[in-house]
N, C-alpha and C positions, 0 to 999 in steps of 0.2 A: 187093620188100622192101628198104629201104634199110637200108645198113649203117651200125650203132652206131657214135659217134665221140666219142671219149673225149679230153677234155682236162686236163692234166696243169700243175697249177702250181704253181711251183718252193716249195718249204717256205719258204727264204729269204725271199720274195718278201709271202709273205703272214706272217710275221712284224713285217716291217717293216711292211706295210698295217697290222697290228693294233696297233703299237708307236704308231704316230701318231695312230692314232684315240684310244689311251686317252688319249696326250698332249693331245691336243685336247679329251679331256673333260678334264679334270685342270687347263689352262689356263683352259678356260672356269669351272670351277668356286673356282679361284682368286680369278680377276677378280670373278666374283658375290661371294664373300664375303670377298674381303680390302679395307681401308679405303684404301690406297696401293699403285702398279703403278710400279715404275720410278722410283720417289720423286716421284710426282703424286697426289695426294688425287683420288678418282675423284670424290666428290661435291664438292668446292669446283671441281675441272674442267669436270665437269658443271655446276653451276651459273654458273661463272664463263662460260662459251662462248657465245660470240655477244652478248656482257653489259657486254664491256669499254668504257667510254665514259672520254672527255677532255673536261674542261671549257675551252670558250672564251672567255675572258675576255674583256669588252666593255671599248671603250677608255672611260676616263671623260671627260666632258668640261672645256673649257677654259673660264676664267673671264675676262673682260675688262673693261676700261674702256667707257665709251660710246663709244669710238672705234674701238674695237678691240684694245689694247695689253692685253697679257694681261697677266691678274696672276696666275693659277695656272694649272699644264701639267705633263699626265703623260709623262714623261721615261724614257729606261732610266736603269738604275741596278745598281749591281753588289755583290756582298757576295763581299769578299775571306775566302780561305781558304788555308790551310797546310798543305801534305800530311807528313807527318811519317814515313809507311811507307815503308821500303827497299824495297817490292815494287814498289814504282812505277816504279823507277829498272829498264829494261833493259839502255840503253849506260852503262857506267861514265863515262865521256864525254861524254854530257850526262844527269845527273841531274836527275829531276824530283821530287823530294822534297826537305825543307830540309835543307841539308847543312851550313852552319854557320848555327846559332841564334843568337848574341850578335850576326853580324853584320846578321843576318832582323830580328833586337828591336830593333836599335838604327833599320835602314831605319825598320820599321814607327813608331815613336816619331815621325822625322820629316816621314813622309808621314801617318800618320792619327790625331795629336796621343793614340794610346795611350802610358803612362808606360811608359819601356823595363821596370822589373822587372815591370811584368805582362805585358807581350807575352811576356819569355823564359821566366817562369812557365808561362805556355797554352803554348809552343812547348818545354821538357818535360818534358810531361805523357806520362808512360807510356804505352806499349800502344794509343795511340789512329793509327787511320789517318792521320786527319785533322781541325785544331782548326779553330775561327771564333773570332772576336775584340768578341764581342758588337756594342755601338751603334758600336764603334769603324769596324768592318770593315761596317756595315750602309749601305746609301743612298750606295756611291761613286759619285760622277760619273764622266761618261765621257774628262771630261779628267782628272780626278786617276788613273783605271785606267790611261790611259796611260802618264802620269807615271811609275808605278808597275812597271809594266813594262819602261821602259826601265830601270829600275834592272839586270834580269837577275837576278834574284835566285831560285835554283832552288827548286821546291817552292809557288811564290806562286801561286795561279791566282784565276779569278775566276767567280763565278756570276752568269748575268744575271737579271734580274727588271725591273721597274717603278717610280719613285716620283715624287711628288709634287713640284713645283718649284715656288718663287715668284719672279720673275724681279726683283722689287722688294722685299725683302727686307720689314720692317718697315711699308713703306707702306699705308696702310688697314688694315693684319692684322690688326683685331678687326670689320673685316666682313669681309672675305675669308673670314677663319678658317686651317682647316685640314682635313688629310688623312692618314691613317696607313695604310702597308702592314700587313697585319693575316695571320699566319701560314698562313690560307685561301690565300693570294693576291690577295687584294679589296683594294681602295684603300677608304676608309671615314673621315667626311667629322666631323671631334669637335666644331666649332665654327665660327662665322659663315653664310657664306652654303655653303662646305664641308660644314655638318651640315644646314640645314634643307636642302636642295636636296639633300641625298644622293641621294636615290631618282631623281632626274632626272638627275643628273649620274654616275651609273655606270651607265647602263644597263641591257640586260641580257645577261646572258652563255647565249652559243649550249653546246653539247652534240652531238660528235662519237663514235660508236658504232660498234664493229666486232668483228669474230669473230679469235678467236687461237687460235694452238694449245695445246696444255698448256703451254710453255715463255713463253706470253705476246707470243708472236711473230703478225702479221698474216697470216691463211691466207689463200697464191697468188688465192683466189679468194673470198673478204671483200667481202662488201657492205657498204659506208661509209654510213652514216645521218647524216646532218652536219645539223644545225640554227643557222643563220648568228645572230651574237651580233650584237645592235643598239645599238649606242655611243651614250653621254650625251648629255645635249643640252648645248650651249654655252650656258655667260650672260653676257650683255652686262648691266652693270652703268648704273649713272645717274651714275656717278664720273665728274668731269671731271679727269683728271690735272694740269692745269695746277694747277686751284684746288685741287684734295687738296694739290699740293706748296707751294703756298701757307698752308693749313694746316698741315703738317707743319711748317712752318717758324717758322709761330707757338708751335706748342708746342713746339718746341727752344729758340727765345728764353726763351720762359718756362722753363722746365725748367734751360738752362744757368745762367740767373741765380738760381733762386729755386726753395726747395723748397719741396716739396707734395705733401698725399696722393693727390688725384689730379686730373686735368683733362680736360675734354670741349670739342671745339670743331666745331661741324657747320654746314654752309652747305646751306638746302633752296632749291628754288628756289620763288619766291612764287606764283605762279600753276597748280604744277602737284603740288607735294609731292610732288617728287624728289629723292632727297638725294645733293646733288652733290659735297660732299665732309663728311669726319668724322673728327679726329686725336685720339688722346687718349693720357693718360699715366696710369699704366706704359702701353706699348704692347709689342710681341717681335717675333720674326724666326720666321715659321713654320717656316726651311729649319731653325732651330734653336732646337729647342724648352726646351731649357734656357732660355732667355731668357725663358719664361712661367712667369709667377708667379702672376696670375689669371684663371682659364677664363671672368668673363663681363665683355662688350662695356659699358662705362660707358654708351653712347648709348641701351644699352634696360634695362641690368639695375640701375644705379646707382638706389637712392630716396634723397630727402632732401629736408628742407623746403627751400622754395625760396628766402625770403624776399621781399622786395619787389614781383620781377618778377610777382609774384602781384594786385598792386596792379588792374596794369592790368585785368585781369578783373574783377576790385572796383566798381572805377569804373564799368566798361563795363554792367554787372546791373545798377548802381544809374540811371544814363542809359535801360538798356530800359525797367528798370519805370517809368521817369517819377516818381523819388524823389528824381532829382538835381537842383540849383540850383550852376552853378558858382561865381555870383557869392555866394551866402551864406557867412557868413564863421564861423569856431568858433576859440575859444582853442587853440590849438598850445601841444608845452611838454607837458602833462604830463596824464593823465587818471585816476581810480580809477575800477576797475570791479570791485565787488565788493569781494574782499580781495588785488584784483591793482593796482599799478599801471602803466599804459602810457607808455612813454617816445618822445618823437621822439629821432632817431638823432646829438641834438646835447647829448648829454648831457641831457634833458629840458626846455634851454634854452628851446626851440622859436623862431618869428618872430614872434611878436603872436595878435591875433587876425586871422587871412588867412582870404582864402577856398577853398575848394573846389580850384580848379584851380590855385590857388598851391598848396597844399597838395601835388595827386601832383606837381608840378614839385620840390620839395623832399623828396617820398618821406617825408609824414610819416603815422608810425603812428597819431596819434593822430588821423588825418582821418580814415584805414581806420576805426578806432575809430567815430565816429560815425558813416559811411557805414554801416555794420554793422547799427547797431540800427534803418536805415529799410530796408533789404533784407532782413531777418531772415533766422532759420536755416533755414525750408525752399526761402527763395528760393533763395540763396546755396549753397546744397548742390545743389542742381536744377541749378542754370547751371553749376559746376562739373561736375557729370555729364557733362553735355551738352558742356562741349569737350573729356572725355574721358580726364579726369583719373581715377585707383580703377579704371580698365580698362586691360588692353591696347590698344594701337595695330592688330595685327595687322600691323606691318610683318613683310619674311622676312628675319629673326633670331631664331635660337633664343636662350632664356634670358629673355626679355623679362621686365619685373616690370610690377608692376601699380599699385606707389603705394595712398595711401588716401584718405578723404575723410570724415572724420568717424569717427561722428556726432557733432555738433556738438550738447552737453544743457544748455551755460549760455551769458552773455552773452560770459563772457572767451573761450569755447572759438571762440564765433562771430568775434569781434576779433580775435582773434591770425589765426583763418584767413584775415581781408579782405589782413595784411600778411604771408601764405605763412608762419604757422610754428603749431606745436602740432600739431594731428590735420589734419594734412597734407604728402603727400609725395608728389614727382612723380618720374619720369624724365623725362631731359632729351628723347626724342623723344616723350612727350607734351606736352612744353613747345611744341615747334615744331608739333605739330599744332596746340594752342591757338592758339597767333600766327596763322595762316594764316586766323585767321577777318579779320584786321586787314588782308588782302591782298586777298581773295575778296567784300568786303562783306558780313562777318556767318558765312558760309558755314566751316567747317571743313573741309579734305582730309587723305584718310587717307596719311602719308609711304609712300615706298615706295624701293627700293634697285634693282629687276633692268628696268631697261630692255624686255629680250627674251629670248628663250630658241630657238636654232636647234635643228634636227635632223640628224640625219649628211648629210640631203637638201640641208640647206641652206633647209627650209620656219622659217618661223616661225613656232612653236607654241603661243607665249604674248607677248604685246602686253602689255608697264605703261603706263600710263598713267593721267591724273588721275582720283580719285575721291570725290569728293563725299561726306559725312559727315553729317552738320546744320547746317542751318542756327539761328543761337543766336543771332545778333544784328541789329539793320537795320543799312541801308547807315549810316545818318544818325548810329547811335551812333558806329561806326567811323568816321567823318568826323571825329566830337570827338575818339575817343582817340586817331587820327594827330596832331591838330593837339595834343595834351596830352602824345605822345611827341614833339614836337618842341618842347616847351618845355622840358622835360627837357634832352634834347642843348645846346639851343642858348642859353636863359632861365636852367638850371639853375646850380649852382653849382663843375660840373665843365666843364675846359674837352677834357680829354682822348679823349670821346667821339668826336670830331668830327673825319673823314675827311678829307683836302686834297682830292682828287679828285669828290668826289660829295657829296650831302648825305643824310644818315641819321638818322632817326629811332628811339626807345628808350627802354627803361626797366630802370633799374639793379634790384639786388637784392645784400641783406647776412642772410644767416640766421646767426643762432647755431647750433650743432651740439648735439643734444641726447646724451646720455651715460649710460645708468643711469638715464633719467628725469630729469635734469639737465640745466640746460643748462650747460657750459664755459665758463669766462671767462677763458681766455689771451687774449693780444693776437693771437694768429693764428688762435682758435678758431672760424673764420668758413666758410662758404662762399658767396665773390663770385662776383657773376654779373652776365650783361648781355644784354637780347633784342633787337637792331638788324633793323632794316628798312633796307633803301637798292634803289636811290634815290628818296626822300622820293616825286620829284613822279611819277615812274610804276617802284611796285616792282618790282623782278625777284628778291630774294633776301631770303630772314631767316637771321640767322646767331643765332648761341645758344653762350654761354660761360658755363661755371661752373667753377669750383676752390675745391678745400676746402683749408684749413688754407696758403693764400700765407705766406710769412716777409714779409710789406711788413702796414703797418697802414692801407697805402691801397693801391684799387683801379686806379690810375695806370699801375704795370706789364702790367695788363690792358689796359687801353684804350690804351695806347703800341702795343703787339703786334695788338691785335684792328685797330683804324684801319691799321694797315699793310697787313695782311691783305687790309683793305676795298679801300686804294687799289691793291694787286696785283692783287685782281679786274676791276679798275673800269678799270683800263690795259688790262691784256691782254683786255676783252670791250668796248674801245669807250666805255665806259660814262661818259664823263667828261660831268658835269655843270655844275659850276662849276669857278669859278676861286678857290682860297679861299687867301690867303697865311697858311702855317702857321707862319711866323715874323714873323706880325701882332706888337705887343704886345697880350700880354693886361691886363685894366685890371679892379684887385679896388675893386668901388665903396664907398665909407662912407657912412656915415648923415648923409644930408643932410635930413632931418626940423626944421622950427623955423629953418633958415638961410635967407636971400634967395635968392629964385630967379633973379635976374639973376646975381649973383654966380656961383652955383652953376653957372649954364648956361653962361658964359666960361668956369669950370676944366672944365669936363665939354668942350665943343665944341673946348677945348684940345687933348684927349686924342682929338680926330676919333672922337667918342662924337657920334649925330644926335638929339639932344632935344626933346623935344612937351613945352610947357610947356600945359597944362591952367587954365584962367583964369587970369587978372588979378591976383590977390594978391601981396603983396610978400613971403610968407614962404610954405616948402613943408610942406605935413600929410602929404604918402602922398608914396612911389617905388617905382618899380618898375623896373628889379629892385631888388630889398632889399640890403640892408647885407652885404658881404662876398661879395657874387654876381661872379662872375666872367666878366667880357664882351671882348669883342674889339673892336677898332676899327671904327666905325660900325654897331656895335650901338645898337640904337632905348633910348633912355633916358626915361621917363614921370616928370613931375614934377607933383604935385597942387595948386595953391593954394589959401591961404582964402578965394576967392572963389570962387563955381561958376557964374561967366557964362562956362560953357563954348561952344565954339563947334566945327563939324566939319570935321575935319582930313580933307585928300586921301588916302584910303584905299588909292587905286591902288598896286598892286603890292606893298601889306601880305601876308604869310603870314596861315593862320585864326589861328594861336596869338597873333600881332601884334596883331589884331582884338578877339579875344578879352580881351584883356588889357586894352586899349583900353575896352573895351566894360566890364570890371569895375571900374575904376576910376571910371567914369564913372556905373553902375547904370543902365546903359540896358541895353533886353531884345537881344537881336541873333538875329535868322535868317539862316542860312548855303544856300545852292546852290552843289552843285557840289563843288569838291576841287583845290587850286592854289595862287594868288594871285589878290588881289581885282581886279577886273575893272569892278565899278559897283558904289555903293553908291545907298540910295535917299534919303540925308538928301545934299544939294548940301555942299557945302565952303564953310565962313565961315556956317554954317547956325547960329543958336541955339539948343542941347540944353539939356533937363531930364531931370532921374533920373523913369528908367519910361518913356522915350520909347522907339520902336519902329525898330530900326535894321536894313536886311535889306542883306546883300551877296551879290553874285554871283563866286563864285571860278572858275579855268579853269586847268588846267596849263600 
């Protein structure tokens, strides 16, 4: 029988066991039902755990020139602040809170152009830890931080961040655009190639996750979730910085001398509608944005009628449809249409009855006029369509506008649109789409601004390049309207067109400004313009200027500036063509009509002027150029006699426009091959012509 064994434990012992058990329930029952343990919210704890995530910001991308020369880069950047709490300060000895204010306001005044009584105002302000100094203190560089610090000034510190930089201030900045740090922490793109490109250009941002303890601290043993953020893509632009600066320069000329509401001047390249460079006024300084006064880009958002420059499309629809006759001739001077009437731009003086292609050489409305009612209004609206005018471009710039184009319900509405004004209004980069059919043979291409687009890799993910639009016109029209914009330049009655370096083809333009349905009639109430091609015998460039409201009542200052322009390009790319002496005398010719042609051709050959006397007669009926034309030394001079025992002159090495002229004086038909100077003709020299004879030459560059 085994003996009972009795265990004995101590009262003490099991009090205490019982004491912590109840505690233990009492704790536990705490914890279930209280909202806060130890000043932690059990459910934001609970929730917040394992939850915590950092967002990575992806770096944006950089913007450049075709070369590579950046014009916008995301930079550090610092926003100065002021500790104003005594609790900052440890060692009496070096205090790191502002200790004296007048002399903190007065630094700050001279390093970050804040006015001193508002710095010492924010510095104080009561009860506050610590101020900031609004735009003042915001976007410091990391040289002026320096600066800044060397001062010693106790209580100054600085916070880093990011910001946008433009390394060229002003330069191109209404394509560039811009870029604002935005209180997210995001870079975020308001204008030019900055906004439409947003989404490309700031990537995307990665997302790093991890577990913390109640106090928001990393637990020892935290598994990290990191998702890597994939930075913008780079744009390389079609900007050739040389000729932007060249640009830019032109509209400083302009601008320093002469005011205006605004001005556009863009250079695309002909062959591929890239636009290589674009200055315009007002323009700003992205770093500072005070300097902007208008958020959109003149080159896509400007509309206005165009005037003139409208012409050449005129022409060129009237030439497709097979409606045009250069050689037929209409009273200039003055036209009723309706209960409207149409004036040439010389006071409705006009030059006689001329022909056709005299006509756009002297940019007369009331040719437009005529040409009009054989193209009618649904032709003429069609062909305008079609180069692209009442649509966007789709180049990448935000804000783009769209212009109009009609509709066109009576004769005058038709008229006034052949010479760009009334229910008609372009942007200047639909302007240079249009021209580009004058490069392309008929063909239109759609402009374009971004070169390329890299990736953090270094791959390239987007290729610009030429793109093809519609084709609107043959080769053959665009042969006539080359050889018609080089009468203009060179035939016309302006000498100032005309580049020393190269030779350039064009056509002016003068709109009145319409107003309240008015049109204005100050003497500056205008917007000049002018669409060049160069060089003549094989394009590479159209350039396109407009300004509204010049203080000049001629277009002189324009074309003094633009021809510079030309010949800066034409230097720095090689491009030299001729040889043209620009301090030739110029020679304004008079009406030698009813006077002896011998005579006449001694004072002209005087003046190293090279004269075609046109038969046998002793007295002159026709000349050409006309009375008060403005020609250069060994300019071709046509003199008509009253006899028409004409005979055929050596053609070799005539321009079409030479030819042409030639050819209407004379009322013989002419077919053209080719694009250049003349090379053969098929009537021999010392040959005898009659009007209606069949004249064909071969041209070659």
């Amino acid at each position: 029988m085994k003996k009972k064994v009795t265990v004995r434990i101590p009262k003490v012992l099991i009090f205490i066991v019982a004491f912590l058990f109840v505690s233990i329930i009492v704790k536990l029952a705490y914890v279930s039902l209280s909202e806060s343990v130890d000043g932690v919210n059990l459910h934001v704890f609970a929730s917040n755990r394992n939850t915590k995530s950092e967002v990575i910001y992806a770096k944006r991308g950089n913007i450049y020139d075709k070369d590579g020369n950046p014009l916008a880069q995301t930079v550090n950047s610092y926003k100065l602040i002021a500790i104003l709490s005594e609790s900052r300060t440890v060692n009496p000895n070096d205090p790191q809170h502002v200790v004296d204010k007048d002399a903190t306001a007065k630094m700050l005044n001279e390093m970050i152009g804040i006015p001193y009584e508002t710095a010492l105002k924010i510095l104080q302000t009561d009860g506050r830890y610590q101020v900031e100094f609004g735009s003042y203190g915001s976007g410091i560089s990391e040289s002026l931080k320096n600066k800044i610090e060397e001062k010693n000034m106790p209580g100054v510190i600085f916070e880093s961040g990011q910001k946008r930089a433009y390394s060229k201030g002003a330069f191109a900045s209404y394509i560039v655009g811009y870029a604002k740090m935005k209180e997210a922490g995001n870079i975020v793109g308001e204008l030019g190639l900055e906004s439409f490109y947003n989404e490309e250009l700031k990537g995307t941002d990665g997302l790093k996750t991890y577990e913390t303890d109640a106090y928001g601290y990393t637990l020892p043993s935290a598994k990290v979730v990191e998702e890597a953020a994939k930075d913008g893509y780079d744009i390389y632009t079609t900007l050739d910085q040389n000729i932007q600066l060249f640009a830019e320069n032109l509209t400083t000329e302009l601008t320093d001398n002469y005011d205006m509401n605004w001005m556009i001047f863009s250079v695309m390249d002909a062959k591929t509608g890239a636009i290589v460079a674009s200055s315009t006024f007002p323009n700003f300084d992205p770093n500072d944005l005070n300097t902007l006064t208008d958020y959109k880009n003149p080159l896509v958002s400007t509309q206005y009628e165009p005037g003139s420059v409208m012409k050449t499309f005129a022409w060129a629809t009237a030439i497709e449809l097979g409606v045009y006759d250069g050689t037929e001739k209409y009273p200039s001077g003055k036209r009723v249409v309706g209960d409207a009437t149409i004036k040439d731009h010389n006071n409705g003086q006009g030059w006689g009855s001329i022909p056709f292609d005299t006509g756009f050489t002297y940019s007369s409305n009331v040719a437009a006029s005529y040409l009009a009612d054989k193209i009618e209004i649904s032709n003429l609206t069609d062909y305008y369509n079609k180069l692209g005018f009442g649509k966007k471009t789709g180049i990448e710039l935000a804000n783009e506008g769209e212009g109009i184009v009609g509709p066109f319900n009576n004769q005058i509405e038709l008229d006034t649109a052949a010479f760009g004004q009334g229910k008609i209004t372009v942007t200047p980069i639909q302007m240079l789409q249009a021209l580009s059919a004058l490069t392309n043979d008929g063909t239109i291409l759609k402009p374009y601004i971004v070169d390329k687009m890299v990736n953090s890799d270094g791959e390239v993910v987007y290729d610009g390049k030429r793109e093809e639009v519609a084709q609107v016109y043959s080769k053959e029209t665009m042969d006539y309207m080359r050889a018609l914009m080089h009468s203009v330049v060179y035939d016309g009655t302006s000498t100032y067109w005309r580049p020393s370096k190269t030779t350039m083809i064009g056509k002016t333009g003068t709109a009145q400004i319409a107003k309240n349905g008015k049109y204005l009639d100050g003497a500056y109430d205008y917007v000049r313009s002018f669409a060049g091609i160069f060089p003549e015998e094989d394009p590479k460039y159209i350039v396109y200027i407009a300004v509204e409201k010049l203080n000049s009542t001629s277009a002189k200052p324009i074309g003094n500036a633009l021809t510079k322009a030309v010949d800066d390009i034409v230097a720095y790319l090689g491009l030299e063509t001729k040889e043209q002496n620009i301090d030739s005398k110029v020679i304004e010719l008079n009406n030698y009509i009813s006077t002896e042609i011998d005579v006449t051709e001694a004072e002209l050959k005087n003046k190293k002027l090279s004269v075609y006397k046109l038969g046998t007669g002793k007295y002159i009926i026709n000349q050409y150029p006309l009375k008060k034309a403005k020609v250069l030394e060994g300019s071709k001079i046509f003199l008509v006699s009253n006899m028409d025992d004409y005979m055929m002159e050596d053609l070799t090495g005539w321009s079409l426009s030479e030819v042409m002229t030639y050819a209407n004086l004379l009322n013989i038909n002419l077919t053209t091959t080719g694009y250049g100077y003349v090379t053969s003709q098929s009537i021999p020299k010392d040959t005898a012509i009659n009007a209606g004879d069949e004249l064909v030459v071969n041209l070659s560059k």
